[in-house]
PAGU-294931 format. One record per residue (C-alpha): residue in one letter; chain; x, y, z. Coordinates in steps of 0.05 Angstrom, whole numbers, plus 5000, padded with zeros to 4 digits. Layout:
<rs>
["a"; "A"; [X; Y; Z]]
...
</rs>
This chain:
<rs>
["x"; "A"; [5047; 5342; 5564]]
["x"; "A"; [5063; 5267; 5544]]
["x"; "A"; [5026; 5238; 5489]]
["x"; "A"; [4975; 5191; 5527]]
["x"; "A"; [4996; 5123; 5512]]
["x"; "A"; [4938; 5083; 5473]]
["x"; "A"; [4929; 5005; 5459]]
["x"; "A"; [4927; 4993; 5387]]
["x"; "A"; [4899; 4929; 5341]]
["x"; "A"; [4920; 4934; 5276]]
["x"; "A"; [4877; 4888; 5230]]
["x"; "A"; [4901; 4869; 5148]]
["x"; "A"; [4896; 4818; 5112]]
["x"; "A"; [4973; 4821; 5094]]
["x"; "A"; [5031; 4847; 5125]]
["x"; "A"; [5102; 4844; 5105]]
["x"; "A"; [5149; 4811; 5109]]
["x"; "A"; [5104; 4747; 5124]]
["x"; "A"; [5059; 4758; 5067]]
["x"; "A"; [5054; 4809; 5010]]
["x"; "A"; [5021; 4819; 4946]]
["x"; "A"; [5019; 4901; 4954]]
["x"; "A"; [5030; 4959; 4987]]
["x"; "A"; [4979; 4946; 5040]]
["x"; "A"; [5035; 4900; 5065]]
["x"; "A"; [5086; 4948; 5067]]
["x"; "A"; [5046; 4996; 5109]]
["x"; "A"; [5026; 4937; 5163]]
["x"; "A"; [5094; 4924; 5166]]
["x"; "A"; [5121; 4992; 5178]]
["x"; "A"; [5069; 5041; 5210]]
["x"; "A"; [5051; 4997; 5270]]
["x"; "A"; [5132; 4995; 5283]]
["x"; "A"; [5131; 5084; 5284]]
["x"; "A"; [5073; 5074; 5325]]
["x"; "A"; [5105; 5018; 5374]]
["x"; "A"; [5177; 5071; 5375]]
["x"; "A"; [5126; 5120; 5409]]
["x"; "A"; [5109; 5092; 5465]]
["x"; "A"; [5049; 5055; 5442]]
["x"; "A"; [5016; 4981; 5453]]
["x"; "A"; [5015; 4962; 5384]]
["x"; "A"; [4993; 4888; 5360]]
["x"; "A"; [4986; 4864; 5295]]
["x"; "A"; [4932; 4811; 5270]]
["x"; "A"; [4931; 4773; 5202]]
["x"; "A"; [4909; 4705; 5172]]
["x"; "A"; [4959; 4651; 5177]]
["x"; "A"; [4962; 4631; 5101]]
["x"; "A"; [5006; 4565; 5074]]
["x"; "A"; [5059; 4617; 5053]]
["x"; "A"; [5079; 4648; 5128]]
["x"; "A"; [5136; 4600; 5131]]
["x"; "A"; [5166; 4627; 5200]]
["x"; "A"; [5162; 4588; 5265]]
["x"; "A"; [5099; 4609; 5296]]
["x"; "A"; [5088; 4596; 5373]]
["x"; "A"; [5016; 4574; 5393]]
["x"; "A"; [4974; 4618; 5435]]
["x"; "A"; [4914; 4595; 5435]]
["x"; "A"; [4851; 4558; 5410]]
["x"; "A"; [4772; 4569; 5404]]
["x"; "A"; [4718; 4562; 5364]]
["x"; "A"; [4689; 4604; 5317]]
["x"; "A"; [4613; 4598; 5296]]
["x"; "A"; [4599; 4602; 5219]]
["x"; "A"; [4527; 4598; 5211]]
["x"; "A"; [4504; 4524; 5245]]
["x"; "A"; [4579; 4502; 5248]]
["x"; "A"; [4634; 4513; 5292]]
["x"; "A"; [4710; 4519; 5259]]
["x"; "A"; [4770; 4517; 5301]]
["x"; "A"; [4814; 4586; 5307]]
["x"; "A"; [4884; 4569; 5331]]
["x"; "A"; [4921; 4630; 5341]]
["x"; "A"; [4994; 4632; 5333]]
["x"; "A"; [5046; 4676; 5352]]
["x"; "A"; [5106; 4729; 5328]]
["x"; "A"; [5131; 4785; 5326]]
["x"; "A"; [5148; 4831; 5274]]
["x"; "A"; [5228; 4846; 5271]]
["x"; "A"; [5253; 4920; 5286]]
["x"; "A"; [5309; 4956; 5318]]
["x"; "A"; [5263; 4977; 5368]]
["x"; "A"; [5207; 4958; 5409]]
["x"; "A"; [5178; 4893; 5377]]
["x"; "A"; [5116; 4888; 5356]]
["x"; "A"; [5073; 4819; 5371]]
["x"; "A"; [5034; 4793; 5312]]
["x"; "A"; [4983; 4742; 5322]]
["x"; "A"; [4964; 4699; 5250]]
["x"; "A"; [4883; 4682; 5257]]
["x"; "A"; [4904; 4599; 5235]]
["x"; "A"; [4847; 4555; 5197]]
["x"; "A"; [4866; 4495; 5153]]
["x"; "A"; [4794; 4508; 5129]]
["x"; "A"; [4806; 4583; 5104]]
["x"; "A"; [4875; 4596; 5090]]
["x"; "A"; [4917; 4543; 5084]]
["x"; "A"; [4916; 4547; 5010]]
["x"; "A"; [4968; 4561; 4953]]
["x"; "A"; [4945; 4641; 4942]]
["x"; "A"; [4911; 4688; 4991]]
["x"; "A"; [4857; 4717; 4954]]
["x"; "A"; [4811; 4696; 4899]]
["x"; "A"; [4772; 4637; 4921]]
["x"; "A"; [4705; 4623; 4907]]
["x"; "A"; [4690; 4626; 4987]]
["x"; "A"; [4729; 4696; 5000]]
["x"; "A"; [4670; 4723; 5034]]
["x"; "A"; [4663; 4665; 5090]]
["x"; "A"; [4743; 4666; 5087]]
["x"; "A"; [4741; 4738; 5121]]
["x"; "A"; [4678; 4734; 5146]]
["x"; "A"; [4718; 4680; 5200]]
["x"; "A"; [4778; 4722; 5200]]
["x"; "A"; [4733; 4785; 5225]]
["x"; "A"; [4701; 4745; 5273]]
["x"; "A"; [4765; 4708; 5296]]
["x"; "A"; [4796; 4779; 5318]]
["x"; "A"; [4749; 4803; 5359]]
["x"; "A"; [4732; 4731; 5392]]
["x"; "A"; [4810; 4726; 5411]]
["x"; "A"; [4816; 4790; 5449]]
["x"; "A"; [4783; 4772; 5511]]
["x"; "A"; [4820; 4693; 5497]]
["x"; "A"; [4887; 4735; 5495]]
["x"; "A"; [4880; 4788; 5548]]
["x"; "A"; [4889; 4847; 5500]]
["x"; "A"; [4831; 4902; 5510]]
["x"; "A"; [4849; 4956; 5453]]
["x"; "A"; [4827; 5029; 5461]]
["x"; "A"; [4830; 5027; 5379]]
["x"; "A"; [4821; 4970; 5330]]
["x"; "A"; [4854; 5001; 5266]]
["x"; "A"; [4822; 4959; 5206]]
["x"; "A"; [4848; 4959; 5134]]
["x"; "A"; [4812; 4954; 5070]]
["x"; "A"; [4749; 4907; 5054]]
["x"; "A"; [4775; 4848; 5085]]
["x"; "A"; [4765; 4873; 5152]]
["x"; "A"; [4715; 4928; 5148]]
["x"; "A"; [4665; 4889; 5175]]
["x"; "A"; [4699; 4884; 5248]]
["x"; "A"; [4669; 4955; 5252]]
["x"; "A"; [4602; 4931; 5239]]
["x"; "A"; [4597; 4881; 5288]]
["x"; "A"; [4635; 4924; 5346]]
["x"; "A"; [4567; 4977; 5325]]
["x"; "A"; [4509; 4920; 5315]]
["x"; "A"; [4533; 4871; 5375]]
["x"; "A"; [4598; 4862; 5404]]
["x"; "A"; [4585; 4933; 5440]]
["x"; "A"; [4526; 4910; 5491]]
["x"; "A"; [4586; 4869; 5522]]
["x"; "A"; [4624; 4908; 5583]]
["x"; "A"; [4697; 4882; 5549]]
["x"; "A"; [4676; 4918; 5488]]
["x"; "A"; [4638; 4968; 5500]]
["x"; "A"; [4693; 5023; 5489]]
["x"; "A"; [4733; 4997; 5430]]
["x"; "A"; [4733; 5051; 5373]]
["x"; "A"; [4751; 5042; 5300]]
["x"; "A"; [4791; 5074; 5243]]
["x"; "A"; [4788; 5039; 5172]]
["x"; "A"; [4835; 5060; 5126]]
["x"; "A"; [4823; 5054; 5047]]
["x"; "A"; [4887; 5038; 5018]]
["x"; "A"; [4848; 5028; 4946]]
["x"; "A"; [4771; 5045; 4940]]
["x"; "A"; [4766; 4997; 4884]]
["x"; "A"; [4776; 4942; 4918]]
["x"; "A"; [4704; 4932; 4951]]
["x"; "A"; [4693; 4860; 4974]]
["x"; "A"; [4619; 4858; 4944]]
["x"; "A"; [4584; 4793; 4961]]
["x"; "A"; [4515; 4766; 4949]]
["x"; "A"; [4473; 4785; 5013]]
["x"; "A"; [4468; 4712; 5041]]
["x"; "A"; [4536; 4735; 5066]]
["x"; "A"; [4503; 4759; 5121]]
["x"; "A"; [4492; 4699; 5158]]
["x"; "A"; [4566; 4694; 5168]]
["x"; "A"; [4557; 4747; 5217]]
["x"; "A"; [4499; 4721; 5257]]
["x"; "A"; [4465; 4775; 5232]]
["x"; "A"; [4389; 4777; 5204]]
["x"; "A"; [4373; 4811; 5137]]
["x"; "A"; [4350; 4883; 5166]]
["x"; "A"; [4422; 4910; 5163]]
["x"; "A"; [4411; 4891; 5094]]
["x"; "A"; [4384; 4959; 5077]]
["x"; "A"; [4416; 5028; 5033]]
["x"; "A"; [4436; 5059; 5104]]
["x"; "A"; [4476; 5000; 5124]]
["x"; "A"; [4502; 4947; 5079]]
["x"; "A"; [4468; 4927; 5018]]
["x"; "A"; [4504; 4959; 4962]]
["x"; "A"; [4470; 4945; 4898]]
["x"; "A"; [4445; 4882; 4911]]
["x"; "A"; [4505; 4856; 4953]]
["x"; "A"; [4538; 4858; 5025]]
["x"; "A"; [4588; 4902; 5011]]
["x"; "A"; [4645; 4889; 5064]]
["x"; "A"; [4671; 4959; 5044]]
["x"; "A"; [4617; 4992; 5065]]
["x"; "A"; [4614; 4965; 5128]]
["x"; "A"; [4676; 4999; 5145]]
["x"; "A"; [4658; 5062; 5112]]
["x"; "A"; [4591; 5066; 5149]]
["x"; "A"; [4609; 5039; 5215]]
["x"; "A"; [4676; 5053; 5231]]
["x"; "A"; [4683; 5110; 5282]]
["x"; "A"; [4733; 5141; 5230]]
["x"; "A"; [4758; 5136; 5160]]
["x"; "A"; [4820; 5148; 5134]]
["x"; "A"; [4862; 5142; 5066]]
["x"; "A"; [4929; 5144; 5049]]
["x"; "A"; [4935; 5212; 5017]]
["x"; "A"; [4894; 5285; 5023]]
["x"; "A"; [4889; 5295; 4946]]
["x"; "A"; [4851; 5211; 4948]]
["x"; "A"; [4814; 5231; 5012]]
["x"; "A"; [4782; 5293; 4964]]
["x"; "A"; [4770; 5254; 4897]]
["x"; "A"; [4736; 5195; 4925]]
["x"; "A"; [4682; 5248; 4945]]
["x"; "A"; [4676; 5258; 4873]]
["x"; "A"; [4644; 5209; 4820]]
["x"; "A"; [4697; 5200; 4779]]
["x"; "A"; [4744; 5168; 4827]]
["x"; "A"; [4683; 5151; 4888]]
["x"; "A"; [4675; 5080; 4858]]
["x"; "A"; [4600; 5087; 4875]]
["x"; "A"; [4617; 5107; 4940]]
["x"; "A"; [4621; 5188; 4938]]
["x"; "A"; [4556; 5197; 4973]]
["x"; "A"; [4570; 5164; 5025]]
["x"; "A"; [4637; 5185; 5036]]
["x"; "A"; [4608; 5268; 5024]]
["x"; "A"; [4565; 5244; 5078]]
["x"; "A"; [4623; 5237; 5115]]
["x"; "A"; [4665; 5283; 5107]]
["x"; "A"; [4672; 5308; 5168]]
["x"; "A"; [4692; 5229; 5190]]
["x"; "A"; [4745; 5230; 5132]]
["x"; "A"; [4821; 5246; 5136]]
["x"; "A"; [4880; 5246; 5091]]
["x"; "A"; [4949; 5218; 5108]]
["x"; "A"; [5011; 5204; 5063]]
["x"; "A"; [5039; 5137; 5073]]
["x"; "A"; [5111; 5132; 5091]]
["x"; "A"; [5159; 5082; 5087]]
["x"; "A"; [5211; 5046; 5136]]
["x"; "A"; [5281; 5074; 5127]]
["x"; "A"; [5316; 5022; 5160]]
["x"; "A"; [5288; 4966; 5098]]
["x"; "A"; [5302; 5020; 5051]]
["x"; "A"; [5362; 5036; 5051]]
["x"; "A"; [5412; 5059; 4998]]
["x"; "A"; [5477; 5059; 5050]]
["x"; "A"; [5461; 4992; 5078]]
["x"; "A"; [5418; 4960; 5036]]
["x"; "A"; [5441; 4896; 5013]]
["x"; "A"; [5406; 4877; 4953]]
["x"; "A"; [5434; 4929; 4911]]
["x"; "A"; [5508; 4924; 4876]]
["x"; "A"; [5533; 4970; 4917]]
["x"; "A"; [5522; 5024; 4976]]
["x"; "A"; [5519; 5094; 4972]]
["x"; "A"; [5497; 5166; 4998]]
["x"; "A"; [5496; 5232; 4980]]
["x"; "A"; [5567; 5241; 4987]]
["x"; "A"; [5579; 5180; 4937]]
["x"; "A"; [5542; 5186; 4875]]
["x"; "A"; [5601; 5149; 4832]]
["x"; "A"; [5561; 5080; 4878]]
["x"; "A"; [5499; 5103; 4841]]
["x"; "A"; [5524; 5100; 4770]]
["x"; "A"; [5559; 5029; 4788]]
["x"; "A"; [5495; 5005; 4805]]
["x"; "A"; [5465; 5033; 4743]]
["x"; "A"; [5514; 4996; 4706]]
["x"; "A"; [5517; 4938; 4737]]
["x"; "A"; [5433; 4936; 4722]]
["x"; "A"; [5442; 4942; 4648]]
["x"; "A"; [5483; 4885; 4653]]
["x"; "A"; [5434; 4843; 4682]]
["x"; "A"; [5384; 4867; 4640]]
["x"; "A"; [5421; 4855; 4580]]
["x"; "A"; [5426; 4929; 4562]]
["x"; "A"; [5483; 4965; 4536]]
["x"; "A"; [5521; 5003; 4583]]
["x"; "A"; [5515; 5075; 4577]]
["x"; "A"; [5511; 5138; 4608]]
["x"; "A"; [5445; 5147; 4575]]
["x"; "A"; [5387; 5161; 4625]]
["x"; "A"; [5356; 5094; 4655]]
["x"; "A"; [5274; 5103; 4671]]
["x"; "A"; [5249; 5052; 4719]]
["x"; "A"; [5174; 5017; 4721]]
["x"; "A"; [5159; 4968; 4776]]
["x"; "A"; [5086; 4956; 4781]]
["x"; "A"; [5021; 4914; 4783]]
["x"; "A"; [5006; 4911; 4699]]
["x"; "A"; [4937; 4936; 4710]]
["x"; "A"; [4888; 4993; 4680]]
["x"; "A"; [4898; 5035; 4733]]
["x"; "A"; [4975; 5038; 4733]]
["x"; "A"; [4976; 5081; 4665]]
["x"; "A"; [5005; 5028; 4618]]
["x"; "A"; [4960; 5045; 4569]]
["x"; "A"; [4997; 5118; 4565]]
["x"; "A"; [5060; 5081; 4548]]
["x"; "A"; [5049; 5035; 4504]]
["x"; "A"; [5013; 5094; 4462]]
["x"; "A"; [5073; 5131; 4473]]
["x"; "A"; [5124; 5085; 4473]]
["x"; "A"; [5151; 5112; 4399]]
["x"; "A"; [5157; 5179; 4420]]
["x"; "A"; [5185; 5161; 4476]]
["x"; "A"; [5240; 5114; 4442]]
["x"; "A"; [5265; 5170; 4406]]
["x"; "A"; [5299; 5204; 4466]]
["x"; "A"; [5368; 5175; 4478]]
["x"; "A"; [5352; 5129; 4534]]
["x"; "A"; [5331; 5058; 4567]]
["x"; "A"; [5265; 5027; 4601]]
["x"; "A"; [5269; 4979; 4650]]
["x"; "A"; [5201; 4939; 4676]]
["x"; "A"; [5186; 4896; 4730]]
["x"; "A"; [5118; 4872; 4737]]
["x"; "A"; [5063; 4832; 4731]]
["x"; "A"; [4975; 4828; 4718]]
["x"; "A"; [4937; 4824; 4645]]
["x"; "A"; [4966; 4788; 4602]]
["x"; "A"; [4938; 4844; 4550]]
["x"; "A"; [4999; 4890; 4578]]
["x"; "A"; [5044; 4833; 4591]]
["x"; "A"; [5032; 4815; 4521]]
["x"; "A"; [5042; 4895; 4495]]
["x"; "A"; [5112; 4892; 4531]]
["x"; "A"; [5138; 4836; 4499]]
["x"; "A"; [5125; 4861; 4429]]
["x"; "A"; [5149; 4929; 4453]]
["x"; "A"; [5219; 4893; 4487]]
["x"; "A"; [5217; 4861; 4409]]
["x"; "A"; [5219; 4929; 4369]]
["x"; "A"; [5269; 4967; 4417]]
["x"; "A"; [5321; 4907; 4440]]
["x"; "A"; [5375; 4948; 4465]]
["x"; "A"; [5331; 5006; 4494]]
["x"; "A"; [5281; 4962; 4532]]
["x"; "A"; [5289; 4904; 4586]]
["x"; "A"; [5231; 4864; 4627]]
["x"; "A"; [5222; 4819; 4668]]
["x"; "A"; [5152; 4795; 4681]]
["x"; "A"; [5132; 4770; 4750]]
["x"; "A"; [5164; 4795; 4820]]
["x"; "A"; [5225; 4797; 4841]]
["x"; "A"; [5248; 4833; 4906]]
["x"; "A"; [5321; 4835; 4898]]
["x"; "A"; [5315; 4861; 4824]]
["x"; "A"; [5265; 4913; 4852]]
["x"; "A"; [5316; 4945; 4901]]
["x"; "A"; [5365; 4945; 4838]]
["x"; "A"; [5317; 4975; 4799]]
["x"; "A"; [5313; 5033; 4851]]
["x"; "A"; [5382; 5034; 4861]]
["x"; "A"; [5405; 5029; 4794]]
["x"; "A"; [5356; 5073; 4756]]
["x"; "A"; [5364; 5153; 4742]]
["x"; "A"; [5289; 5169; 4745]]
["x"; "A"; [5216; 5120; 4763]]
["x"; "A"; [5152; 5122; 4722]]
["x"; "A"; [5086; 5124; 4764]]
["x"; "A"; [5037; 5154; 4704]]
["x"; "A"; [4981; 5121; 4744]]
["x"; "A"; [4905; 5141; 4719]]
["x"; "A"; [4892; 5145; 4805]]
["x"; "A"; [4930; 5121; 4851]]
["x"; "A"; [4909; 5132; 4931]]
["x"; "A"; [4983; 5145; 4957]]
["x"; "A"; [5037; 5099; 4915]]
["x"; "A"; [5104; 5070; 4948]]
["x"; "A"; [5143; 5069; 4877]]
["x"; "A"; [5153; 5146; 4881]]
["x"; "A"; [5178; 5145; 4958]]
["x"; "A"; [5220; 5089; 4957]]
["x"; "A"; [5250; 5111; 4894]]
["x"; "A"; [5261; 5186; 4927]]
["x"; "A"; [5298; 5139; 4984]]
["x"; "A"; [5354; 5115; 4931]]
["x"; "A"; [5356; 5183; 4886]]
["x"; "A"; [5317; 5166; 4832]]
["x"; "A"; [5275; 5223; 4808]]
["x"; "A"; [5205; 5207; 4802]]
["x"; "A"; [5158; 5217; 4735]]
["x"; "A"; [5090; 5215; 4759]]
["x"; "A"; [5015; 5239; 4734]]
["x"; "A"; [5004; 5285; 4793]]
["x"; "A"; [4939; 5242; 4824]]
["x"; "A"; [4921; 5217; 4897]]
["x"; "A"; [4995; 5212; 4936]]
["x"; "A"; [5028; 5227; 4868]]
["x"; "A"; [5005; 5291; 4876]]
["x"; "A"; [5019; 5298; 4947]]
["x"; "A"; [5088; 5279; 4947]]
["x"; "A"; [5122; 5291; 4880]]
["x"; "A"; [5119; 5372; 4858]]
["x"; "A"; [5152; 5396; 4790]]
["x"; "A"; [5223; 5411; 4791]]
["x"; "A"; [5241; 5481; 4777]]
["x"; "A"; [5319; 5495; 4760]]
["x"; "A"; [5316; 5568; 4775]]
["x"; "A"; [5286; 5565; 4839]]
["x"; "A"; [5316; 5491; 4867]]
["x"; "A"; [5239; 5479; 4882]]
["x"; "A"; [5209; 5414; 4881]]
["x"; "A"; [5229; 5340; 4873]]
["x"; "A"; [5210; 5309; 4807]]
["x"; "A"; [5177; 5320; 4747]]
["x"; "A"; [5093; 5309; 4735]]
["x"; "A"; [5044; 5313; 4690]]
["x"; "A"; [4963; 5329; 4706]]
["x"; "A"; [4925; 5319; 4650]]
["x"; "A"; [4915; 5237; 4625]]
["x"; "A"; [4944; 5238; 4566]]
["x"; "A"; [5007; 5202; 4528]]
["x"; "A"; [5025; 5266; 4490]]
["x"; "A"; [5035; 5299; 4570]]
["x"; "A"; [5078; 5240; 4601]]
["x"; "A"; [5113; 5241; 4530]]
["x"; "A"; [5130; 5309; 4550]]
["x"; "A"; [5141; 5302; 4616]]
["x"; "A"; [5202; 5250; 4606]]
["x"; "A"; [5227; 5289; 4548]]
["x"; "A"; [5234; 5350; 4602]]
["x"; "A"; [5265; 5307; 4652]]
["x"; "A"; [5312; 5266; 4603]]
["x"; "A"; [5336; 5344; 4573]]
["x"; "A"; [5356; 5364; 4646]]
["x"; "A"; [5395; 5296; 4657]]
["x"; "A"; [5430; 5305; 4591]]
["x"; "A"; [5435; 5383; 4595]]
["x"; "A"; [5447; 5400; 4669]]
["x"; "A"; [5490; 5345; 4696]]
["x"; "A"; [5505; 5387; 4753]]
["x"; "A"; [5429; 5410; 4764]]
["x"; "A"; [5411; 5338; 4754]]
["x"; "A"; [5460; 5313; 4810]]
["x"; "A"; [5430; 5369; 4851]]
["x"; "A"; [5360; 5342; 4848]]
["x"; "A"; [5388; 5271; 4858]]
["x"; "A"; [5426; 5296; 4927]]
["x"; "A"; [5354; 5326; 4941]]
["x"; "A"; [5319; 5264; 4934]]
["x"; "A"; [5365; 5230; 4980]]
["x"; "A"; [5356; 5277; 5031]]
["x"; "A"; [5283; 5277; 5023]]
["x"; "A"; [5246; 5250; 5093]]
["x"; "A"; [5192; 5206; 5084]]
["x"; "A"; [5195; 5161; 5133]]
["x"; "A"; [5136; 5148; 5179]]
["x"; "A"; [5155; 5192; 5243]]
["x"; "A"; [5110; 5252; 5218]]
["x"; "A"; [5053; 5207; 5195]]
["x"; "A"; [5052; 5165; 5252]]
["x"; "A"; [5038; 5224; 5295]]
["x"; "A"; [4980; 5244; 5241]]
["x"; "A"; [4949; 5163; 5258]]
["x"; "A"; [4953; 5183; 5330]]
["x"; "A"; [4911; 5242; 5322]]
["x"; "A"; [4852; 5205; 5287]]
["x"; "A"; [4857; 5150; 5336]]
["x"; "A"; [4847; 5213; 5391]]
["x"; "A"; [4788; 5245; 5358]]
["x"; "A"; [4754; 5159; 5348]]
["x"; "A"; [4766; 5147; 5421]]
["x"; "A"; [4729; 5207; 5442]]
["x"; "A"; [4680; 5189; 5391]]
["x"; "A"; [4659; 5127; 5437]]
</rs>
């Protein structure tokens, strides 16, 4: 029987390649284009900030009411680029909210998405687009699922709209003093344990994780620890409540944009059946890098320098780790306490270590390219891109096995051929000191079981065709929920 063809909204507050800061982009960029390839309606919605430099066409214009005052919502016009069917993506435009140099971390965030949220569902009559689903993504737009619940429903045009909000990171809350309410034209009686108020605050996470017809995160092994305390953020009773509401499903990532046989930010293309272009990338990075050029292995970090990325486990390591015959390479940026802690370590080990501090796209596709293996020791991490993307270009991830880490990346074993990189469970820097001695003795001792696991990796599928058709599921079981 054919797959019944749904009409999809698909809410975030980024989406690449207009505007990025994480890997929430990546996924509005790519999953509503596997979804769109299937035969859906797909739409995208975002805010228009100062930095979406693209000609936008206008599409229309109303107003919005924020407590006693009326702000103008232009919406504008794209569509996302693909190979296949193209996806429209309309930017929610206010000179008031988001023309502004960054796109987060104002002192009026709340009233920021507060509009946004309200914006999205006033367009869709303006626009002619009645979704069957309105797919929201992290804090920013989990209260759209509390307003279809508490009032837009008692309208006829919306009176059938389900809702799946998707935690990409539970830590990320959106917690906001409760006179945020009023943004919402909402009085204070939602303001209560079983609806919004959250210690004290409106907590625009919650409002997605109580009201939205389904939840969903970006890995099974996440979905199961944010039921527990140490990873629930606060939230584990609510989300054990439920459970039954709560699904698990592995990111992917688009294989056109990542590329090792096409992609043209890396020195130079390659496949399985080439894995002399691999090396000349690798040495063409150390170059850049100012490394010597060797055919000692090269680990890769590319990565927010936060707590929760398992810095700390290097830099406690990072001696131990120096003693092996090989070189670090790190792109990143965050606290200046690890920023700081790489600089002195760059200091000590000259020719083993290289950084570069801030982002840089082109140098992160060399760094995939170019590298022999990827560091993810992250203390959680809900489903991670690093380890996929770095699968993609046949560099063999070391990861703590946590969230999507554990999911995706399962211990190589030479005798058997089984699995596809190496990991490490317990948080500790004597295990990931381990863990990259084990993988730096198979490079060095097994080139030919090391080329085998490389040739693995680059045959490895994880694009978003199977996930895709896990998001349509969900979107089956909300829509029947209405």
């Amino acid at each position: 029987m054919a797959e019944k063809k749904l009409k999809i909204l698909f809410v975030s507050a980024e989406v690449a390649p207009f505007a990025k800061t994480g890997g929430l982009a990546d996924v509005a960029g790519s999953l509503p284009r596997a979804l769109a390839a299937r035969g859906h309606d797909v739409r995208i919605v975002m805010p228009r900030y100062r930095k979406v430099s693209e000609e936008l066409a206008y599409a229309a214009d109303f107003p919005v009411l924020m407590e006693r005052r009326k702000e103008t919502c232009i919406v504008r016009k794209s569509e996302l680029p693909s190979n296949g069917e193209e996806v429209p993506v309309y930017f929610i435009d206010s000179y008031r909210y988001f023309d502004r140099e960054h796109m987060y971390c104002y002192f009026d965030d709340a009233e920021r998405f507060a509009f946004l949220d309200k914006a999205v569902l006033e367009m869709l009559p303006v626009i002619g687009f009645k979704p069957d689903i309105i797919h929201c993504n992290d804090w920013q737009s989990g209260p759209i699922c509390m307003m279809l619940k508490e009032k837009y429903c008692k309208e006829p045009f919306y009176s059938k709209m389900a809702t799946v909000f998707t935690v990409h990171n539970l830590q990320y809350q959106g917690n906001f003093s409760p006179e945020v309410i009023k943004f919402f034209d909402m009085d204070e009686s939602c303001l209560t344990p079983e609806k919004l108020e959250f210690y004290g605050n409106f907590s625009f996470m919650k409002a997605g994780l109580n009201y939205a017809d389904i939840i969903n995160t970006v890995s099974n092994t996440y979905a199961k620890e944010i039921q527990t305390e140490e990873f629930g953020e606060r939230f584990e009773g609510l989300l054990r409540k439920r459970a039954k509401d709560l699904y698990g499903i592995v990111n992917g990532i688009g294989y056109e944009e990542f590329n090792p046989a096409a992609d043209t930010r890396i020195y130079r293309n390659y496949d399985r059946n080439s894995l002399e272009g691999k090396k000349f990338n690798k040495n063409k990075l150390q170059k850049e890098m100012g490394l010597p050029v060797s055919d000692n292995p090269v680990i890769g970090l590319i990565s927010r320098l936060v707590g929760q990325k398992g810095l700390d486990l290097i830099c406690e390591g990072i001696d131990k780790i120096m003693k092996n015959e090989l070189q670090f390479i790190l792109l990143g940026a965050g606290d200046e306490y690890f920023e700081n802690l790489f600089k002195e370590i760059k200091k000590k080990y000259p020719d083993k270590v290289a950084i570069y501090l801030g982002y840089n796209a082109d140098l992160a596709q060399k760094i995939y390219a170019g590298s022999d293996m990827f560091l993810m020791p992250s203390r959680f991490e809900p489903c991670g891109l690093g380890q996929l993307i770095s699968l993609r270009y046949g560099t063999i991830p070391i990861v703590r096995a946590t969230g999507g880490l554990a999911d995706t990346i399962k211990e190589f074993n030479p005798k058997t051929g089984e699995g596809n990189g190496f990991s490490f469970v317990q948080y500790s820097s004597k295990e990931l000191v381990r863990t990259i001695q084990r993988a730096v003795s198979l490079y060095q001792g097994s080139p030919q079981e090391w080329n085998r696991l490389v040739k693995k990796a680059l045959e490895a599928d994880f694009s978003w065709e199977r996930s895709a058709g896990k998001y349509i599921e969900i979107y089956k079981k909300a829509v029947n929920k209405v």
